[in-house]
MARDODO-445526 format. One record per atom (N, C-alpha, C, O): atom name; residue number from 0; x, y, z; residue in one letter. Coordinates in steps of 0.1 Angstrom, whole numbers. Atoms other than C-alpha are relative to their C-alpha. Last residue first. Example, Ala and Ser with C-alpha at 12.3 -4.5 7.8 and 13.67 -1.06 7.14 Angstrom:
// MARDODO-445526
+------+-----+-------+-------+-------+-----+
! atom !   n !    px !    py !    pz ! res !
+------+-----+-------+-------+-------+-----+
!    N !   1 !    -9 !   -11 !     0 !   S !
!   CA !   1 !   137 !   -11 !    71 !   S !
!    C !   1 !    -8 !    11 !     8 !   S !
!    O !   1 !    -3 !    22 !     9 !   S !
!    N !   0 !     9 !   -12 !     0 !   A !
!   CA !   0 !   123 !   -45 !    78 !   A !
!    C !   0 !     9 !    12 !     0 !   A !
!    O !   0 !    19 !    12 !     7 !   A !
+------+-----+-------+-------+-------+-----+
// end
This chain:
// MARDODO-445526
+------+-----+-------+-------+-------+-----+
! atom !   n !    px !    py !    pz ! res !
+------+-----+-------+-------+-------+-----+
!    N !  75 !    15 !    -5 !    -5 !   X !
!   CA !  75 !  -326 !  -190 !   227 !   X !
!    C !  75 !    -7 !    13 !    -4 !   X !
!    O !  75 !   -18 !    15 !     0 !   X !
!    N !  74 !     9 !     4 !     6 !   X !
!   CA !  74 !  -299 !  -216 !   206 !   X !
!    C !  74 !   -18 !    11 !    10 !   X !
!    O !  74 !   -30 !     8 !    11 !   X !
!    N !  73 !     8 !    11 !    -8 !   X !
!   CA !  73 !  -274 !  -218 !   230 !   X !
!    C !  73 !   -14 !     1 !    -5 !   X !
!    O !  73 !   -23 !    -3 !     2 !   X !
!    N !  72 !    -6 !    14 !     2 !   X !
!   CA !  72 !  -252 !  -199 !   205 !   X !
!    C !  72 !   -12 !    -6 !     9 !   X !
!    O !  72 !   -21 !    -8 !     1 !   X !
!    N !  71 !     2 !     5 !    11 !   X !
!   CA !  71 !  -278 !  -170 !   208 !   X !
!    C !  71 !     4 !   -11 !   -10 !   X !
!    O !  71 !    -1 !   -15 !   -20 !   X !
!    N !  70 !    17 !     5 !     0 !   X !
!   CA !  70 !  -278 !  -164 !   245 !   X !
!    C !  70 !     0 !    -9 !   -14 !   X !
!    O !  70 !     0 !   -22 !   -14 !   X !
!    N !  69 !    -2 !    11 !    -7 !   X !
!   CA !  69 !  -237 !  -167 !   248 !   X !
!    C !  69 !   -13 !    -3 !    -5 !   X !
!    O !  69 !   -16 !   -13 !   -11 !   X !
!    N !  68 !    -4 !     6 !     9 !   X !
!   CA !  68 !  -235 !  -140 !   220 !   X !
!    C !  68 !    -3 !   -17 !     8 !   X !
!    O !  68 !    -3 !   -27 !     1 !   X !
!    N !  67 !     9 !     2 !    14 !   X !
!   CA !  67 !  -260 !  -118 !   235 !   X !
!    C !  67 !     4 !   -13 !    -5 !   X !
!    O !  67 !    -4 !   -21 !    -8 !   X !
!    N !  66 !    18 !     9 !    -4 !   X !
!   CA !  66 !  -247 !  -126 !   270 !   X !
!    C !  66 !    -5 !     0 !   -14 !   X !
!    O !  66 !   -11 !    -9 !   -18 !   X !
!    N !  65 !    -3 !    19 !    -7 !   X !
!   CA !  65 !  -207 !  -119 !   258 !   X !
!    C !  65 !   -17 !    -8 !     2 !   X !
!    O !  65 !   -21 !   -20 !    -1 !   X !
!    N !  64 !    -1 !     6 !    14 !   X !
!   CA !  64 !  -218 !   -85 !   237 !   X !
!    C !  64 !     3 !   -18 !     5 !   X !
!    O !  64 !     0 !   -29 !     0 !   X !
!    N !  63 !    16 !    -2 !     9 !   X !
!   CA !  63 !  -234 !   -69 !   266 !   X !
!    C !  63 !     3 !   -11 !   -12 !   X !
!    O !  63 !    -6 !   -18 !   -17 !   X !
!    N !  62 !     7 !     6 !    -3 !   X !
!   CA !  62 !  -203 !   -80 !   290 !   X !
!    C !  62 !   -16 !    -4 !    -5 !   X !
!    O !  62 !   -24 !   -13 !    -3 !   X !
!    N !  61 !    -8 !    12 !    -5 !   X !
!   CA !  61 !  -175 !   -69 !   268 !   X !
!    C !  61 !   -12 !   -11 !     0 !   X !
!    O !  61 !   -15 !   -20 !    -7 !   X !
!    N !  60 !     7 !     2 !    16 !   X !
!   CA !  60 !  -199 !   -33 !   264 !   X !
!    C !  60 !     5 !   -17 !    -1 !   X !
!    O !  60 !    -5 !   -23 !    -3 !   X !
!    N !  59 !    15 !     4 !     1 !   X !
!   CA !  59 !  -196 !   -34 !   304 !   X !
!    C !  59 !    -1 !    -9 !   -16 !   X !
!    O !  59 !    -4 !   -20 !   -18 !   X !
!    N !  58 !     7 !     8 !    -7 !   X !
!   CA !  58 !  -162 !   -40 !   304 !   X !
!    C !  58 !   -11 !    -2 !    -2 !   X !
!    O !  58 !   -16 !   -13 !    -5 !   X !
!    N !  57 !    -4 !     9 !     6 !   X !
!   CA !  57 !  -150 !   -13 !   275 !   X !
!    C !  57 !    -3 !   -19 !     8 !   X !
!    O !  57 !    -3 !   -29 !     2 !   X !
!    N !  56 !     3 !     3 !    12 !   X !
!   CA !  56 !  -167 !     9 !   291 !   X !
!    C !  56 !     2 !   -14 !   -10 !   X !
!    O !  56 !    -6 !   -21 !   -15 !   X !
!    N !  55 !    17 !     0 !    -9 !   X !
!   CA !  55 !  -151 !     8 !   327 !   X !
!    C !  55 !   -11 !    -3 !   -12 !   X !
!    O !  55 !   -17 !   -13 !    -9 !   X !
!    N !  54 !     0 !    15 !    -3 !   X !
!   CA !  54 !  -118 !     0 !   306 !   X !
!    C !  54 !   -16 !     2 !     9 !   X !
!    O !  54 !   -24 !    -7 !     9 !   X !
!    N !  53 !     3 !     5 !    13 !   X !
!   CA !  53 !  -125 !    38 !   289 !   X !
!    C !  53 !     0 !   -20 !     5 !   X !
!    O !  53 !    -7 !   -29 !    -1 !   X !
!    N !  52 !    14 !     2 !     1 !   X !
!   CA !  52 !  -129 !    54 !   322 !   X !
!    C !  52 !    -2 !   -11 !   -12 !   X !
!    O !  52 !   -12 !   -18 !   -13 !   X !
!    N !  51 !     5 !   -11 !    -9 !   X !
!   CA !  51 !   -93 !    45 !   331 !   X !
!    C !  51 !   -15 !    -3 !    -4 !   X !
!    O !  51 !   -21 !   -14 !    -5 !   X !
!    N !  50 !    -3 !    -6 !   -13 !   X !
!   CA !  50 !   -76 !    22 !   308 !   X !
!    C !  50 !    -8 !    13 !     7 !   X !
!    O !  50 !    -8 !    24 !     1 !   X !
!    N !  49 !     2 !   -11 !    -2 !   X !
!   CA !  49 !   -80 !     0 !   277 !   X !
!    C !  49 !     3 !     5 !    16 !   X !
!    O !  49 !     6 !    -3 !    24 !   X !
!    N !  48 !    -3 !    -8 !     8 !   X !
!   CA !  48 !   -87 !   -36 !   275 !   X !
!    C !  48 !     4 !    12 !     3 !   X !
!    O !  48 !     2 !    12 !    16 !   X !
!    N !  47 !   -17 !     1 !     6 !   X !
!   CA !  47 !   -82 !   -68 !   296 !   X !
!    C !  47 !     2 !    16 !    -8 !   X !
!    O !  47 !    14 !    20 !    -9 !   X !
!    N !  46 !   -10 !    -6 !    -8 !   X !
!   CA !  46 !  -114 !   -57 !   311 !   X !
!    C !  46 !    12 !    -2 !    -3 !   X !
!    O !  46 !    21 !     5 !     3 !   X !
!    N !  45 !     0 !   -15 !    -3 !   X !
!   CA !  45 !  -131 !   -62 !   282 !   X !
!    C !  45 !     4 !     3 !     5 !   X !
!    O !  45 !     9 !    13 !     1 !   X !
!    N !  44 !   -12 !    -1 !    15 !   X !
!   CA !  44 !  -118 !  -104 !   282 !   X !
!    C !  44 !    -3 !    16 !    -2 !   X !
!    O !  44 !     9 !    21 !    -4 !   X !
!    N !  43 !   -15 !     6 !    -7 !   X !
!   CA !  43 !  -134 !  -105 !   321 !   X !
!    C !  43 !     9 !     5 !   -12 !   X !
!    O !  43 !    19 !    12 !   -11 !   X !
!    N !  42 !    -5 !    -3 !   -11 !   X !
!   CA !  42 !  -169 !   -90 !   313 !   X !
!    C !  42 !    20 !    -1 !     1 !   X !
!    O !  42 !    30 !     7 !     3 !   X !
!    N !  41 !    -3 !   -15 !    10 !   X !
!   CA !  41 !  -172 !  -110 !   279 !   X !
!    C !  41 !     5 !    10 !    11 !   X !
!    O !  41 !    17 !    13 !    10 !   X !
!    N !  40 !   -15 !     0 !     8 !   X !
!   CA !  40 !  -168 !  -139 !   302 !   X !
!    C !  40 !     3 !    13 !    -9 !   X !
!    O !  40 !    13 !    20 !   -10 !   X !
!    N !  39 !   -17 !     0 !    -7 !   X !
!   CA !  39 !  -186 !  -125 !   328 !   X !
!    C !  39 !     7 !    -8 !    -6 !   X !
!    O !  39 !    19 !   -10 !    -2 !   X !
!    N !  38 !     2 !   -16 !    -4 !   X !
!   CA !  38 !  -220 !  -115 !   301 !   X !
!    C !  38 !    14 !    -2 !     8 !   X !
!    O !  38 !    22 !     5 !     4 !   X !
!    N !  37 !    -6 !   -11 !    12 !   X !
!   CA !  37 !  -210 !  -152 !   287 !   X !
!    C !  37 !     0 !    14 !     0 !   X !
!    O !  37 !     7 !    20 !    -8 !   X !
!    N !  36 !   -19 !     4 !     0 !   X !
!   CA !  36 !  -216 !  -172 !   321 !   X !
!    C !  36 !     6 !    10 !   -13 !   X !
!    O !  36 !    16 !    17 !   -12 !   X !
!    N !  35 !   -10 !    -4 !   -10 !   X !
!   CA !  35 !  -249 !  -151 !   327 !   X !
!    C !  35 !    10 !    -5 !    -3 !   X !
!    O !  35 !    19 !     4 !    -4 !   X !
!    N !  34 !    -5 !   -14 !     0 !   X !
!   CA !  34 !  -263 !  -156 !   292 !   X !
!    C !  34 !     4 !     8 !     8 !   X !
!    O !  34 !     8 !    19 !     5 !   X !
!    N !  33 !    -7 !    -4 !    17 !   X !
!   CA !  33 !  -258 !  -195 !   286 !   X !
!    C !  33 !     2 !    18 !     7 !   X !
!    O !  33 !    13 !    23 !    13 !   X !
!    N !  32 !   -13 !     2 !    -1 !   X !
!   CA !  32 !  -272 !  -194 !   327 !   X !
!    C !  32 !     7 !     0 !    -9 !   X !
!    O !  32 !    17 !     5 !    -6 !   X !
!    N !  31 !    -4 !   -12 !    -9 !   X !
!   CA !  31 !  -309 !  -177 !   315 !   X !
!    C !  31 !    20 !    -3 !     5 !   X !
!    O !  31 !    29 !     6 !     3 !   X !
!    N !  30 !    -6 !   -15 !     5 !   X !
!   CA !  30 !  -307 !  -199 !   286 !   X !
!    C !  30 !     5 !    11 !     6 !   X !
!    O !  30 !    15 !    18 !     3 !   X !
!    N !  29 !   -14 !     1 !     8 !   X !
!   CA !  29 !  -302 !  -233 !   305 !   X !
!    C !  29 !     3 !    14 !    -9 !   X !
!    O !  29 !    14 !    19 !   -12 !   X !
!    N !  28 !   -10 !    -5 !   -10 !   X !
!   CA !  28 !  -332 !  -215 !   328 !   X !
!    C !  28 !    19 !    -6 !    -7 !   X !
!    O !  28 !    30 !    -1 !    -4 !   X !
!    N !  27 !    -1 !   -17 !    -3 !   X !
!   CA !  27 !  -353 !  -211 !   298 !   X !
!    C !  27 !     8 !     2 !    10 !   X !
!    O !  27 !    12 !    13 !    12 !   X !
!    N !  26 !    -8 !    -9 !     8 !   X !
!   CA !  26 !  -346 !  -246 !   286 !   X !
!    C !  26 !     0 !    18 !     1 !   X !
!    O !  26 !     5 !    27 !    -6 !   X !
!    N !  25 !   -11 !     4 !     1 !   X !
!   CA !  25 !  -355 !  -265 !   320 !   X !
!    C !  25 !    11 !     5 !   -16 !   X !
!    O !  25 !    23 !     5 !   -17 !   X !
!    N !  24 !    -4 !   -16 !    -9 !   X !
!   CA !  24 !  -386 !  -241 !   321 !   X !
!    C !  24 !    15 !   -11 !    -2 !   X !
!    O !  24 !    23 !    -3 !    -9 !   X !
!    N !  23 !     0 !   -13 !     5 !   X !
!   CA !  23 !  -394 !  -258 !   284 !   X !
!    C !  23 !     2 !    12 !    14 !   X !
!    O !  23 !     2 !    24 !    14 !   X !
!    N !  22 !    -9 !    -1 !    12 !   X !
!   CA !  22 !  -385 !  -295 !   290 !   X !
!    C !  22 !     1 !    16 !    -2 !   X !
!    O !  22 !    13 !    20 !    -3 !   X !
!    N !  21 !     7 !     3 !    17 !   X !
!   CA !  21 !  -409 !  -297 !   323 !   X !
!    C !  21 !    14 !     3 !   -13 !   X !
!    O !  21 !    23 !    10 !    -8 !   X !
!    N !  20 !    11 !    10 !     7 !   X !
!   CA !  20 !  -403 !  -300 !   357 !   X !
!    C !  20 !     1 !    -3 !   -14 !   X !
!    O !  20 !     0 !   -13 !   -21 !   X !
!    N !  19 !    15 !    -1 !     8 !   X !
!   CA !  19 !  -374 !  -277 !   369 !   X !
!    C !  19 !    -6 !   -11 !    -7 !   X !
!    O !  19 !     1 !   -18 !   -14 !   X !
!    N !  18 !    16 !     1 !    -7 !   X !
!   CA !  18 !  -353 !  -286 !   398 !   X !
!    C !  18 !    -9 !     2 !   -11 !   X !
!    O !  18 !   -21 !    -2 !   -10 !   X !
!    N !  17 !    -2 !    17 !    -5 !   X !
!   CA !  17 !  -320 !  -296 !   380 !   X !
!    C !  17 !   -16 !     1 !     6 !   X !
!    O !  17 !   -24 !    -8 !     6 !   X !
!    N !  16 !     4 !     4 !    12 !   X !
!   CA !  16 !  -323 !  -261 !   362 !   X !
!    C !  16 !    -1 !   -16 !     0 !   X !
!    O !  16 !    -4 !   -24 !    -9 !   X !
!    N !  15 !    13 !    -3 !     6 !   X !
!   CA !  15 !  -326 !  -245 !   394 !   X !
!    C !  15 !    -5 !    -9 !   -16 !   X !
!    O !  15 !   -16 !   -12 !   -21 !   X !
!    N !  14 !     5 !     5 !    -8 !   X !
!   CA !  14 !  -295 !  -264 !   406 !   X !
!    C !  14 !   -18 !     5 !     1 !   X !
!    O !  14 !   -28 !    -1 !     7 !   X !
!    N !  13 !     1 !    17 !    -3 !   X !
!   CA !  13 !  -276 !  -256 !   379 !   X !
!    C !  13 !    -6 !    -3 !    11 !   X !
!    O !  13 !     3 !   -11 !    15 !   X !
!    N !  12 !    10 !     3 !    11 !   X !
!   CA !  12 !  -287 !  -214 !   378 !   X !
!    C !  12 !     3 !   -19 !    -3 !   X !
!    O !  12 !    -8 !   -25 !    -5 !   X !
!    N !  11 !    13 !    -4 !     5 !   X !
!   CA !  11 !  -278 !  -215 !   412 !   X !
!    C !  11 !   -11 !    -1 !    -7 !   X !
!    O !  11 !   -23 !    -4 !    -5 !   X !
!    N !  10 !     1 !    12 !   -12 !   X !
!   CA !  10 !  -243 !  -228 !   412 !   X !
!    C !  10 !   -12 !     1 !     2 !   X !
!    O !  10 !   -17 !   -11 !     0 !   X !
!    N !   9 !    -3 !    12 !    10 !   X !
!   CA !   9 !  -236 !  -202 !   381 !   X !
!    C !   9 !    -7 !   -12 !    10 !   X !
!    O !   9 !   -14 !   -20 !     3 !   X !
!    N !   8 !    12 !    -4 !     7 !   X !
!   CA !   8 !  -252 !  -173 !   407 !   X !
!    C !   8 !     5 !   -11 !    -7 !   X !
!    O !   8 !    -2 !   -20 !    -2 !   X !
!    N !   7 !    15 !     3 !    -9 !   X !
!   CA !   7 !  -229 !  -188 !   437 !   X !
!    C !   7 !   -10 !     1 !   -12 !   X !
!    O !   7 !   -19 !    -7 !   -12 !   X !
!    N !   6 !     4 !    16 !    -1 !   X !
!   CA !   6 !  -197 !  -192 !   413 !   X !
!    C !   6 !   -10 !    -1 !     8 !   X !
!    O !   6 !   -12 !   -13 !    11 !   X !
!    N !   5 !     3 !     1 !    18 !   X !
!   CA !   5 !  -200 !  -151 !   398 !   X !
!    C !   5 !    -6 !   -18 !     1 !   X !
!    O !   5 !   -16 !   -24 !    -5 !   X !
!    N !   4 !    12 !    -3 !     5 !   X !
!   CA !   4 !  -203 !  -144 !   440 !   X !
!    C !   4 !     0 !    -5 !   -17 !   X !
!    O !   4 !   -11 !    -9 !   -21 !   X !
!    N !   3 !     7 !    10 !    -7 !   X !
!   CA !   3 !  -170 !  -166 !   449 !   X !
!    C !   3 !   -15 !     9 !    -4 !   X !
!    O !   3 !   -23 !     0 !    -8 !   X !
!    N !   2 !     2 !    15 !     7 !   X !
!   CA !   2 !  -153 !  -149 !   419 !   X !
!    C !   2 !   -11 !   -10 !     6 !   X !
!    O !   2 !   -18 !   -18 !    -1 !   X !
!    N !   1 !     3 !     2 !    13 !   X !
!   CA !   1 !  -162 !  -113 !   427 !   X !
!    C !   1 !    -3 !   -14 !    -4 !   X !
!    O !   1 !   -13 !   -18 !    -9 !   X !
!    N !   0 !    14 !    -2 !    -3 !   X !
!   CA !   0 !  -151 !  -117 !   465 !   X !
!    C !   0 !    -9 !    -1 !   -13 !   X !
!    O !   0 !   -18 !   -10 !   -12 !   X !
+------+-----+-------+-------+-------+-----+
// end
């Protein structure tokens, strides 16, 4: 269930970023997908961690540190 929703919102932000007009919404929606696919990568490699509440934590924080890092490689 997880996977088939993470590939509808990815599926989404490419097909929004195929519809936009101009250079500058087609790089705010390449940002906005950079920092969804890296929030569920970070997501995925945190949950490898730790146990009980502490893997609940250690996911989120995973996923905070995945979208910064995704945002800021892609340059936004």
């Amino acid at each position: 269930m997880k996977k088939g929703s993470i590939l509808a919102i990815l599926a989404t932000m490419g097909l929004l970023q195929a519809c936009a007009t101009t250079p500058a919404q087609q790089h705010q929606v390449g940002c906005a997908g950079a920092t969804v696919a890296g929030a569920v990568l970070g997501g995925v490699v945190g949950n490898q961690f730790g146990g009980g509440s502490g893997k609940d934590i250690l996911t989120a924080g995973g996923a905070v540190a995945g979208g910064i890092a995704a945002n800021n490689a892609a340059g936004c």
